[in-house]
C-alpha positions in Angstrom: 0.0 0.0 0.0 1.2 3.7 -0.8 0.4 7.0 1.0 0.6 9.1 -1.7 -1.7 12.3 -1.6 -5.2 11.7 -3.2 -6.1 12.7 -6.6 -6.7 11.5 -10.1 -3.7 13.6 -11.5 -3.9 14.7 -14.8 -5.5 12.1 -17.1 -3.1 13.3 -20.7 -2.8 11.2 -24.0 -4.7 11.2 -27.5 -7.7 9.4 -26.1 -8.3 11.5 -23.5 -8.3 14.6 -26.1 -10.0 13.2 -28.9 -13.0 12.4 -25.9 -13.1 15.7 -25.3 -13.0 17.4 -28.5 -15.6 14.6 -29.4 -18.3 15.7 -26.3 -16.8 19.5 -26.0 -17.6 17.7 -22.3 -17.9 18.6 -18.7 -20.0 20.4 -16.4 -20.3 23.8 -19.4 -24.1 21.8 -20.5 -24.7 20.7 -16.8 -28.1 22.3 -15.0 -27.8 25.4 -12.6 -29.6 26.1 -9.7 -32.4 28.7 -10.4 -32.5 27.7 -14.2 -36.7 26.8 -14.0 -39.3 29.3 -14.4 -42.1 29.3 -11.7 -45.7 30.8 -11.2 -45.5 33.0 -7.9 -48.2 33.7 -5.8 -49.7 37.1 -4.5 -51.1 35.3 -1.2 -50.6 36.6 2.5 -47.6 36.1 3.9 -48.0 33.8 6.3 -45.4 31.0 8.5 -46.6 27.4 8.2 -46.0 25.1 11.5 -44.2 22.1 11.0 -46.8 20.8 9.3 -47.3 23.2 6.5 -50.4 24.8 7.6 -50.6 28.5 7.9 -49.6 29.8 11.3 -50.1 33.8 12.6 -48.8 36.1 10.2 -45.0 37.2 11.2 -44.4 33.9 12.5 -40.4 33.0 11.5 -39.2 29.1 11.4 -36.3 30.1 14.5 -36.7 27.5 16.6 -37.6 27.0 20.1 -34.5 27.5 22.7 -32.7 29.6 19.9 -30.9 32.8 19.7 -32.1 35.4 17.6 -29.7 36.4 14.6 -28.5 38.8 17.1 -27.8 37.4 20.5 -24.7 35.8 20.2 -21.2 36.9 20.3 -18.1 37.0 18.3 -15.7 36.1 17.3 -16.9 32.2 16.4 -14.2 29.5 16.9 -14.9 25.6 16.6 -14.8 22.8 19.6 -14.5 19.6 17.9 -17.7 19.2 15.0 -19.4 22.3 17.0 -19.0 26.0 16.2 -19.2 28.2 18.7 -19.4 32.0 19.9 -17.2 33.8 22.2 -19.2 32.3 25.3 -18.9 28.9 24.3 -22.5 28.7 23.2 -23.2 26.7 20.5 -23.8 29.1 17.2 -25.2 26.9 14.2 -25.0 28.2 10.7 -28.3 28.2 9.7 -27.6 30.5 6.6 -28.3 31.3 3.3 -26.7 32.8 0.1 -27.3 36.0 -1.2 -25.4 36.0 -4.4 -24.8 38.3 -7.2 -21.4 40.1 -6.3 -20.0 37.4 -8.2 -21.8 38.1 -11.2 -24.8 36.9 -13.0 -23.5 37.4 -16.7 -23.9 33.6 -18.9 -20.6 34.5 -20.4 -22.0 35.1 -23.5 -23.1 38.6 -25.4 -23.8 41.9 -23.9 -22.7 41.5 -20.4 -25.7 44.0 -19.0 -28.4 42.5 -21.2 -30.9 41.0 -18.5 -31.2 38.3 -21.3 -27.6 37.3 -21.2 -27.8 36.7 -17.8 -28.9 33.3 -15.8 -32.5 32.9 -15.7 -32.9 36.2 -16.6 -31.9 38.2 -13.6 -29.3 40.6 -14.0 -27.7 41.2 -10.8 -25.8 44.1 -11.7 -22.6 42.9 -10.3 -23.7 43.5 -6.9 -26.4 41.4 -4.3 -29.3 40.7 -6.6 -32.3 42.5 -5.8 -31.5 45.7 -4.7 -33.1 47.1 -7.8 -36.1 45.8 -6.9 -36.2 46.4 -3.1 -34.8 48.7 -0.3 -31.8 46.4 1.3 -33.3 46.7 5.0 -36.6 45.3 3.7 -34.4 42.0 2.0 -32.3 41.7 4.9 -36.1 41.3 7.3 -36.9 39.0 4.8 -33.9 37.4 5.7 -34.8 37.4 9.7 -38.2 36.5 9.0 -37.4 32.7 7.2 -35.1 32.3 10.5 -31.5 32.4 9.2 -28.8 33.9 11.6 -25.9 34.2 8.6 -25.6 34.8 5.3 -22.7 33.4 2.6 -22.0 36.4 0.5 -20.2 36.0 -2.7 -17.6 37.9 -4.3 -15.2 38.0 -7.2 -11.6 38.6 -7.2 -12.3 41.1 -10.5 -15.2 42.8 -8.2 -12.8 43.7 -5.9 -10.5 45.7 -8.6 -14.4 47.1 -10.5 -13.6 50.6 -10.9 -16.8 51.1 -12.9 -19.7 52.2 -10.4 -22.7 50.6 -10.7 -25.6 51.8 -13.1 -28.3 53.5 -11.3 -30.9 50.9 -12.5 -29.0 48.1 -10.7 -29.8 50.3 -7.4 -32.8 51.8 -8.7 -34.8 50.6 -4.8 -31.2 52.0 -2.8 -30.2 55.5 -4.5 -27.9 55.9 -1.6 -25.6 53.0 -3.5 -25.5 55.0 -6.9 -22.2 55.9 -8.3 -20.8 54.1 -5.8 -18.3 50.5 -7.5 -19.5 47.0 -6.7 -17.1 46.5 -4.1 -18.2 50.1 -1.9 -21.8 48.5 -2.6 -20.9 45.4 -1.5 -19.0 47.0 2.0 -23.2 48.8 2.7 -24.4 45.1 2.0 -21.6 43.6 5.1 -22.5 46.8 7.5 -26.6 46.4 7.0 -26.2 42.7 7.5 -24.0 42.8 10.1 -25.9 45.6 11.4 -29.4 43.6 11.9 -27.2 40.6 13.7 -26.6 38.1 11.4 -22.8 37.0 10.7 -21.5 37.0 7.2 -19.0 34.5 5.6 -17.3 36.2 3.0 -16.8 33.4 0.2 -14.4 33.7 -2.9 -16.8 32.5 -5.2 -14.9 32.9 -8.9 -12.3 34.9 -10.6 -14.5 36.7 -13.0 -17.3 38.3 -12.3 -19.8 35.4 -14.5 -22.0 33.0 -13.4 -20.9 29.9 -12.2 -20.0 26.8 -12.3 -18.8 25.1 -15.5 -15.6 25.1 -17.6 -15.8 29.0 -17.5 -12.0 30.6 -16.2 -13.3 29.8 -12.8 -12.5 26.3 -12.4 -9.7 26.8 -9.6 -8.8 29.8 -7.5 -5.7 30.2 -10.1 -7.5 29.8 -13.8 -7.8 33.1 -14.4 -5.2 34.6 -12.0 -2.1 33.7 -10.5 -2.5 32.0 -6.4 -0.2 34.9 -5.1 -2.7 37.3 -6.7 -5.7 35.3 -5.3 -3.7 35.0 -2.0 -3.2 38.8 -1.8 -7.2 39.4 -2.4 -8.0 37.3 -0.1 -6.0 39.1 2.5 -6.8 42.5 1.5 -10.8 41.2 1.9 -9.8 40.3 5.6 -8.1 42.9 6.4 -11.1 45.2 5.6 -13.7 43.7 7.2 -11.4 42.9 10.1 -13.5 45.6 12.6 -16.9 44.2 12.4 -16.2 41.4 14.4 -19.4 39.7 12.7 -17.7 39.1 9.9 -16.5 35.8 10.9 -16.1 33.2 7.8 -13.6 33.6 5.1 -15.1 30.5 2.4 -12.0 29.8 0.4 -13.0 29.0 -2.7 -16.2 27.6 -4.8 -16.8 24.3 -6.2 -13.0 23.2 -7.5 -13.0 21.5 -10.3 -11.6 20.4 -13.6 -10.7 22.3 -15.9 -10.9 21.4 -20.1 -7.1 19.7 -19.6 -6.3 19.4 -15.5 -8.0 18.2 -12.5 -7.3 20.2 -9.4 -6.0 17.5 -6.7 -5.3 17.2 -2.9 -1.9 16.7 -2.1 0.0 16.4 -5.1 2.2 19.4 -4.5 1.0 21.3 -8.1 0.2 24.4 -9.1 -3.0 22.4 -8.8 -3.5 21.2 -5.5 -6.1 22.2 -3.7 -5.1 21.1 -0.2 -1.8 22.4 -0.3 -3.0 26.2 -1.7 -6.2 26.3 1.3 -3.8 25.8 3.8 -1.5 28.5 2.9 -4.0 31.0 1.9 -5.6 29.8 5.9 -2.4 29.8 7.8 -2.1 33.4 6.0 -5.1 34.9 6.8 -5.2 34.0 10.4 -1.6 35.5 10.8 -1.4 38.4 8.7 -4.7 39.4 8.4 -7.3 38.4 11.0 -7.4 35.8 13.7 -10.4 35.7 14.6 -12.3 34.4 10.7 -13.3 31.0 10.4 -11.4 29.6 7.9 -13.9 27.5 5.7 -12.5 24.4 2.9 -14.6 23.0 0.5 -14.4 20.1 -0.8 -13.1 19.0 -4.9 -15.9 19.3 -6.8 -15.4 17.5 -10.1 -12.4 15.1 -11.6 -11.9 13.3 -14.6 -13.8 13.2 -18.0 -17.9 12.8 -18.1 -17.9 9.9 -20.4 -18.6 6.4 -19.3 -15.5 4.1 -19.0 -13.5 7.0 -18.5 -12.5 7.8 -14.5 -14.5 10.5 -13.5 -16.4 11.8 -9.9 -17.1 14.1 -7.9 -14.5 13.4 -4.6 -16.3 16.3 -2.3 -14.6 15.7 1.2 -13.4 12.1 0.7 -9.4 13.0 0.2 -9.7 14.5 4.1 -10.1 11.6 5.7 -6.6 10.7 4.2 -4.9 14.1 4.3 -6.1 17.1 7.0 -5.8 20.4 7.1 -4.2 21.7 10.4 -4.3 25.2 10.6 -1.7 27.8 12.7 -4.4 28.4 15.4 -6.5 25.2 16.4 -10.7 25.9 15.9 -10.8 27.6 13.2 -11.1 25.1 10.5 -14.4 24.4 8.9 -15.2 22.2 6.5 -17.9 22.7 3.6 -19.7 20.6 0.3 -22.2 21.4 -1.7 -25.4 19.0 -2.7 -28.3 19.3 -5.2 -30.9 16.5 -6.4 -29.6 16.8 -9.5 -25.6 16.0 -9.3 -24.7 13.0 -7.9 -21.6 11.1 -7.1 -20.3 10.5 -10.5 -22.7 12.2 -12.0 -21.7 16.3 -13.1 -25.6 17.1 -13.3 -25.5 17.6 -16.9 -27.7 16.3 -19.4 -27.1 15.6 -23.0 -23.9 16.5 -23.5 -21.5 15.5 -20.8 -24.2 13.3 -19.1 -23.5 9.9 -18.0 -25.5 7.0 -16.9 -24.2 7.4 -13.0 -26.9 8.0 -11.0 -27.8 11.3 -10.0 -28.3 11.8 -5.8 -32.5 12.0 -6.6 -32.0 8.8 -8.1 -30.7 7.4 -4.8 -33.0 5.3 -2.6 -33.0 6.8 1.2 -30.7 4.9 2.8 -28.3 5.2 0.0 -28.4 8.6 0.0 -27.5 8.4 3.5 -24.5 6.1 2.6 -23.5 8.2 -0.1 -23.8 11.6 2.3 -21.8 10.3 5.0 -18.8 9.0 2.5 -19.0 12.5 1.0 -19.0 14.9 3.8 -20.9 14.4 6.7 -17.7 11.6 8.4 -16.1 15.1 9.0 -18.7 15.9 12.2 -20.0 12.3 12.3 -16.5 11.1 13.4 -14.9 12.3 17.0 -11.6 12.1 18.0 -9.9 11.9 14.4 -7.6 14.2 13.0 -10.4 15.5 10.4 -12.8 15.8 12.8 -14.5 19.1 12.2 -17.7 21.4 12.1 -19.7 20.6 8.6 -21.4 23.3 6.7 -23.6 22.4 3.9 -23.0 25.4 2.2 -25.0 24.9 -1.0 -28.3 22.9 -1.3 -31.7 24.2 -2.9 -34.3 23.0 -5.3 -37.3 24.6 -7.6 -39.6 25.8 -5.7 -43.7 26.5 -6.6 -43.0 25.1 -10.4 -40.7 21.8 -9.3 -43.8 19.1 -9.6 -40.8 16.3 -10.4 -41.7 13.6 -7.4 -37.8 12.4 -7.2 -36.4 16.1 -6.7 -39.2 16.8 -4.0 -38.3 13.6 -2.4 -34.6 14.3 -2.6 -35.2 17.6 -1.0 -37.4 15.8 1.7 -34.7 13.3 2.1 -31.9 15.5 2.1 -33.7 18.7 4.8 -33.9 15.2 6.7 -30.2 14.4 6.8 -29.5 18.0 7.8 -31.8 17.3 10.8 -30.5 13.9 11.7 -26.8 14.8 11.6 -27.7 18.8 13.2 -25.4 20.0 10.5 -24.8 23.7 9.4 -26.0 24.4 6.4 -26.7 27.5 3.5 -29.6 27.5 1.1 -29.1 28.5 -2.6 -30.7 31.4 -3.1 -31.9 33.6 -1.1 -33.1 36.5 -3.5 -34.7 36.2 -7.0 -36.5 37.4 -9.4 -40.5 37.2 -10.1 -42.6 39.1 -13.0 -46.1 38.5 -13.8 -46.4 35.6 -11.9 -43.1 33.9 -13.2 -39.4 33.5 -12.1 -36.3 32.1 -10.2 -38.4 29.3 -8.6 -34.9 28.5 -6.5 -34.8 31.8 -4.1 -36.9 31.5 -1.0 -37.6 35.5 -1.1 -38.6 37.1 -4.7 -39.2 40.4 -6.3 -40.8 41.7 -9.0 -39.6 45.2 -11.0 -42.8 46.9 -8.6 -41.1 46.1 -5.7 -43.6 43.5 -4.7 -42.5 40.6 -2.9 -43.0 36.7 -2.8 -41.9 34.9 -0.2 -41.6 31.0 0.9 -44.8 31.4 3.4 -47.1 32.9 0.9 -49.1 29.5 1.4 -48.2 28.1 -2.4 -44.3 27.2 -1.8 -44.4 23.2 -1.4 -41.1 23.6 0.1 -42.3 25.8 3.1 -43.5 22.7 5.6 -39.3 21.6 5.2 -38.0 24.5 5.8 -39.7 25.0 8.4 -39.2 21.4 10.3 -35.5 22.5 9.7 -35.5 25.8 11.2 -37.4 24.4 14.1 -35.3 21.2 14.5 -34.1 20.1 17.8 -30.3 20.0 17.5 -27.9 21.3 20.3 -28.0 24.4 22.0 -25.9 26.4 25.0 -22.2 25.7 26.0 -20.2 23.4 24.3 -17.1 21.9 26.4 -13.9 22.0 25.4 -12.5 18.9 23.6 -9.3 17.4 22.6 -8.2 18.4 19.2 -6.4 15.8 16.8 -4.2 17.4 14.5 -1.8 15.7 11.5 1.4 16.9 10.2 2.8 17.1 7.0 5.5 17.9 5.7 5.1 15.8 2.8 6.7 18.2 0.2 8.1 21.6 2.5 7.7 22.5 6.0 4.8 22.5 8.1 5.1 24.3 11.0 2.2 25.1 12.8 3.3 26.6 15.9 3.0 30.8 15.9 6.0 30.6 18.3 8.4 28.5 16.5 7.0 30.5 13.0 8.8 33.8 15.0 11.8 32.4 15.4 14.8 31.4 13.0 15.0 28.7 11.1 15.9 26.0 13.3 17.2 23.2 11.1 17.9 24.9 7.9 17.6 23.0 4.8 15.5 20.3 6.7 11.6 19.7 6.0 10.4 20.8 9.4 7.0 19.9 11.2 5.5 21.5 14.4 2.5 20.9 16.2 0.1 24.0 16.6 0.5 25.8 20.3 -0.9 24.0 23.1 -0.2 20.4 21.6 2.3 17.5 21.7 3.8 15.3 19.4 1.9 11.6 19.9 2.1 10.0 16.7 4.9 9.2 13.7 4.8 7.0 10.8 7.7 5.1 9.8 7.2 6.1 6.5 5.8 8.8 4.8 6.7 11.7 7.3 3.6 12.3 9.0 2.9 13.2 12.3 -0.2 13.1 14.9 -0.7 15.9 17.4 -2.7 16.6 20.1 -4.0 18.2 23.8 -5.5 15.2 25.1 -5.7 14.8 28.7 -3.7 17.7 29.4 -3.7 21.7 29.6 -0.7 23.1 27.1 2.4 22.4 28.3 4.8 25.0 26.6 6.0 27.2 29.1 7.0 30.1 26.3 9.6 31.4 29.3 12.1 28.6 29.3 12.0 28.0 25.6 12.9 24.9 23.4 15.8 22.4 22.2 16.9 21.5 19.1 18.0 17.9 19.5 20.2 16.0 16.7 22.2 13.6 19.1 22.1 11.3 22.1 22.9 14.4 24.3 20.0 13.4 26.6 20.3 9.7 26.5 21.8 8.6 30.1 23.6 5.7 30.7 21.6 2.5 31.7 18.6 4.0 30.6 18.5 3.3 26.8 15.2 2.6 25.3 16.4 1.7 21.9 19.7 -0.6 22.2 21.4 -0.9 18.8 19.7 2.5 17.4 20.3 6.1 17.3 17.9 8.2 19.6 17.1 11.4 19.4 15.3 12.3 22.8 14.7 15.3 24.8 15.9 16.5 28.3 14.0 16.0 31.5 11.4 18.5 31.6 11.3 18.6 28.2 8.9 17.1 25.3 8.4 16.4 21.8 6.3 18.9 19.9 7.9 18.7 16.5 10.8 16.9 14.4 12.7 17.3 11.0 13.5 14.9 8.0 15.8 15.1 4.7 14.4 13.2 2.5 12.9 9.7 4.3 14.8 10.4 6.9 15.1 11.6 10.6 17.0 15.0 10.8 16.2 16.6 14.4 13.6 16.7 17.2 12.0 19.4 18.5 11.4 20.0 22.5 9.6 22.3 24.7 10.1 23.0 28.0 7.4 22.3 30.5 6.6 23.9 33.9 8.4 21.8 36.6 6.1 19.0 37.8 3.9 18.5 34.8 6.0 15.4 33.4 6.9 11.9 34.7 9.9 10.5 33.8 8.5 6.6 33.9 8.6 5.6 30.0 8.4 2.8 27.6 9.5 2.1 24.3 7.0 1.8 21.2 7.9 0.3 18.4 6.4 0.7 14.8 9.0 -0.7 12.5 7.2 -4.0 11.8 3.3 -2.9 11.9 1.2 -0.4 13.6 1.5 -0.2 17.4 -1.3 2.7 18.4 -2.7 0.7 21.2 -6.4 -0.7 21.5 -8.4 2.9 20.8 -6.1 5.0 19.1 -7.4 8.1 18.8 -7.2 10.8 15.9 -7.8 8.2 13.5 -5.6 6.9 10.5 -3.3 9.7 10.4 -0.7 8.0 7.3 -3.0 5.5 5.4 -1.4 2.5 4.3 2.4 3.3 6.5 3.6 1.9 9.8 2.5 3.9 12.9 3.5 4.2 16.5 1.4 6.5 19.3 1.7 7.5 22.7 -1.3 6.6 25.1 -3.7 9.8 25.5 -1.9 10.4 29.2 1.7 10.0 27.8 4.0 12.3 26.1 6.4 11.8 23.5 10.1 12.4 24.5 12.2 10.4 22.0 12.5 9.1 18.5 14.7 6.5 17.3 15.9 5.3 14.3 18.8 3.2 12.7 21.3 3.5 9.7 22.3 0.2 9.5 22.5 -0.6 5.6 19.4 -1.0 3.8 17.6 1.7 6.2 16.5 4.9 5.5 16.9 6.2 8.4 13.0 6.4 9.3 11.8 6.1 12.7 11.5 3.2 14.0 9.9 3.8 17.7 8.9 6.5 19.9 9.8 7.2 23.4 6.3 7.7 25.6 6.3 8.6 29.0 3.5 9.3 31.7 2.3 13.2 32.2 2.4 13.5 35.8 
């Protein structure tokens, strides 16, 4: 078995090309949310209960025991699969996108022609519907369907949009005119922010067009280079950095394949996916703004959309194998994306590019369930692993009054089910559309028409209302959240990985030398023998560091005393008393250095034992964190040890990989 990162790679050759020039393939012909036309109705406004009957006008689906969009407070972090506010207190994203900033323009023809947009609805390169309606009376729509947040999209070319906006596209807010897209977008944070609910800003394309298909926007680098993406990304966090309910920064939308290369997870490419989100992460929360959520998506698409040929859509999957750890622990959040009419393999096209996969509506119950919990929801589902993490669905939505299809109602049924089962996060696509004589954007919850007259979910004809209701008024958990252990992997597969903030200050400590260091507050438990990865965590004890009296660098048997060696025949690297492992080194396979902190006097015992990994896995019974170097030899301290040695030997025919860890009791 191998450990090499995940991905498809890039699939080259004649075949592969004459396939595509034959289809002129991929996700270009596949379906887009808000596509269908709809009838709209001009009844009351009124809440259904859980049932779907009318309740008393005003009534919002918030449920019982929680928090208004206001009462909570920032910044967010994450405790294991929970997020939660500055308290402690659970905060669940129960959001929705308002979209628009990233454009609205097919790609094709006069980019303000209302016709060249999708479905019709010109967004003006801003939040759609503020031609239509005054922004305070979209954002209590907002509060009155009973979300708390709201994903906002942007483009990287919005943010550089010298022209202002026209004054139709603002026609309902003539305080926005003349202002650009990104000063109308900065009104849009305040006024949201403003009424309570938190905004995560996400990255949604390069170009200000629709999305998703093979359309410049495929990866955060088509259409620009990463250190240009990386620089937008911190300039957006740097200027929303005082309104402290900003508190998301969503990386980037649905990665997929381009016409020639699949993005990948690991691989070390201009292409990978994994590698560029946790830069971009580490950089915003240490250059920019701590206190942001950093949110990953998931790959969206790889391969070709022909049958026989490899193709899927991996979401979450390569995590399980390969982590992000992030500079500051709880701040990493995970995300995917799920309609009725994708599916696994599937790219949610039809005709060209379709395939005979199924698509998810096509998916009994329980296999959707199956399929769901392969794809995404293992990353909350699963405690105690090095991926485990809050989920956020941030993408699912369906036709609304005009969908009569049985499987996508029943999918939608189904999959508002899942959300409630697993209490998972989530973000409906869209909020705001269009309507006009009785016809529109059947997707958006809320809709207006060029009067200024509105249409909303609980206008009593919306089949989807009874759902979204038993959604918002869910049981799921509420109030503090303890503090748990966090799991974290290293890997320094192809460069360093050095998580600690401290050690990130200081010089480099083993120059020329791949380096890896566990974020502040944790310990080294884990190695593979192979592979160079790395396990670390706080489990069963408070941080350790004591900043004050510093760390060793440790490339000899300095520490090793006589009669006490725990590795006869092998070269040991260990630490001094008082001391313990929160990072190492390697040049190429092979051991270079350990890395010691210091701990207050009294926290460590000096009982130890030897574990060795050199002929299988020795984790002990429960290992927790979870397969943290699929498919290599692995050794781990118990939860109440610490590591304080690694050893290794260069006999011939070795590569000088470890071969056991030192693990001694905390006191």
């Amino acid at each position: 078995m191998t450990n090499e990162p995940w991905g498809w790679g890039t699939v080259r050759g004649s075949l592969v090309r004459a396939a595509l020039a034959a289809v002129v393939f991929l996700i270009a012909a596949a379906p887009v949310p808000g596509a269908a036309a709809e009838p709209v109705s001009t009844a009351a406004r009124t809440a259904p209960d859980a049932s779907g009957s009318p309740a008393a006008s005003g009534t919002s689906g918030v449920p019982a025991g929680v928090a208004a969009a206001g009462n909570w407070t920032p910044p967010l972090s994450t405790r294991g699969r929970w997020i939660v506010d500055a308290n402690g207190d659970r905060f669940k994203l129960r959001s929705g996108n308002w979209h628009g900033a990233s454009g609205t323009w097919t790609g094709s023809g006069d980019p303000e022609a209302d016709s060249n947009q999708h479905a019709g609805e010109n967004s003006g390169r801003i939040p759609l519907g503020l031609d239509r309606a005054p922004m305070a009376e979209i954002i209590a729509g907002f509060l009155e369907i009973g979300i708390n947040s709201v994903r906002l999209p942007f483009s990287n070319e919005m943010i550089r949009d010298s022209r202002p906006v026209t004054d139709r596209a603002v026609a309902a807010n003539p305080s926005l005119r003349g202002r650009t897209p990104l000063e109308v977008y900065d009104a849009v944070v305040r006024e949201l922010t403003a009424a309570g609910l938190a905004v995560i800003l996400n990255n949604h394309t390069n170009t200000t067009r629709w999305c998703c298909g093979v359309d410049g926007n495929e990866r955060w680098n088509t259409s620009q280079s990463t250190a240009a993406w990386e620089e937008d990304w911190l300039f957006m966090a740097r200027r929303y950095r005082a309104n402290p309910r900003v508190v998301g920064a969503d990386l980037y939308n649905e990665v997929r394949r381009s016409v020639w290369d699949d993005p990948n997870w690991g691989l070390g490419d201009d292409r990978d996916w994994f590698a560029a989100s946790q830069r971009v992460g580490d950089r915003i929360l240490t250059e920019a703004n701590p206190d942001l959520l950093i949110v990953v998506e998931g790959i969206n698409w790889t391969g070709i959309p022909v049958d026989g040929l490899p193709h899927e859509r991996p979401t979450l999957e390569p995590a399980r194998r390969l982590s992000h750890t992030l500079v500051d622990s709880g701040k990493l959040v995970y995300s995917a994306h799920f309609y009725d009419y994708t599916g696994p393999n599937h790219t949610g096209a039809t005709g060209t590019g379709e395939t005979s996969d199924p698509r998810y509506r096509d998916l009994s119950p329980d296999e959707l369930i199956a399929v769901l919990n392969r794809q995404a929801f293992f990353i909350s589902g699963e405690q105690n692993q090095h991926f485990t993490a809050p989920l956020w669905i941030s993408e699912f939505g369906v036709g609304g009054r005009a969908e009569t299809g049985q499987k996508q109602r029943a999918w939608f049924e189904n999959f508002v089910d899942q959300l409630i089962r697993t209490d998972a996060d989530f973000a409906y696509w869209p909020l705001v559309g269009w309507h006009e004589n009785r016809q529109g954007n059947g997707w958006a919850l809320l809709h207006w028409d060029s009067a200024g007259r509105r249409m909303g979910l609980y206008d009593g004809d919306d089949w989807r209302a009874a759902a979204w209701t038993r959604l918002m008024r869910a049981e799921g958990r509420t109030g503090p959240v303890a503090p748990v252990a966090d799991w974290s992997m290293l890997s320094p597969d192809r460069g360093d990985f050095v998580q600690s903030r401290r050690m990130r200050a200081l010089p480099d400590w083993d120059s020329g030398a791949r380096k890896a260091v566990c974020p502040d507050g944790q310990r080294l438990l884990g190695l593979a023998r192979t592979g160079n990865r790395g396990l670390c965590s706080d489990v069963s004890a408070t941080a350790l560091w004591d900043p004050g009296r510093g760390h060793e660098v440790v490339s000899d048997e300095r520490h090793v005393r006589p009669g006490a060696d725990w590795a006869s025949g092998y070269t040991k690297l260990q630490c001094g008393e008082g001391q313990f492992l929160i990072g190492y080194s390697v040049r190429g396979a092979a051991v270079s250095a350990a890395l010691c902190a210091t701990a207050p006097a009294g926290r460590l015992g000096t009982q130890g034992r030897t574990v060795w990994f050199d002929r299988g896995d020795n984790r002990g019974p429960d290992p927790k964190g979870g397969d943290f170097a699929y498919g290599r030899y692995k050794g781990q301290c118990a939860d109440d040890e610490y590591a304080a040695g690694i050893a290794w030997t260069g006999r011939v025919g070795s590569s000088r990989t470890p071969d056991a860890l030192y693990c001694r009791k905390l006191a």
